[in-house]
C-alpha positions, -999 to +999 in steps of 0.1 A: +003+874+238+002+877+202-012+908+184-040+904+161-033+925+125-051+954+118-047+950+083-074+935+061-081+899+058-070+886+024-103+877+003-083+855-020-109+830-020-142+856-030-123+872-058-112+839-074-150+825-072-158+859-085-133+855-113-149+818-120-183+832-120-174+859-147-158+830-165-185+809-165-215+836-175-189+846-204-188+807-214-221+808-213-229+834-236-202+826-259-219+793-265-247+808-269-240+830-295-226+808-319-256+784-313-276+811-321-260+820-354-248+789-366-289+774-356-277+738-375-313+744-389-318+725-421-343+737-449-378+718-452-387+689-478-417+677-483-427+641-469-440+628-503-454+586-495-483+568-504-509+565-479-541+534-475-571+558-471-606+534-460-626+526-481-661+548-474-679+516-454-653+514-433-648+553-430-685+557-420-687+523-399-719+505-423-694+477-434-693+444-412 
């Protein structure tokens, strides 16, 4: 008969999807924060065209 250990079982494979988890949330923030400061936000112009307005018969609906 073999004996069984009485030492721990190794959790190898917890601690490395720990150690990807941390990773990942650290990624994520990291990404985060330079899209939060760097924004890629680009100041306002005005839209400046010529628009048709109706004439008032057609605006009020006499005209045929």
């Amino acid at each position: 008969m073999r004996r069984k250990s009485l030492a721990a079982p190794r959790r190898r494979s917890v601690l490395s999807a720990r150690t990807l988890g941390i990773g990942a949330v650290l990624l994520v923030l990291a990404v985060t924060t330079v899209a939060w400061f760097d924004g890629g936000e680009e100041p306002l112009r005005p839209i400046v065209t010529n628009v048709a307005l109706p004439t008032d018969s057609a605006a009020t609906g006499d005209g045929a």
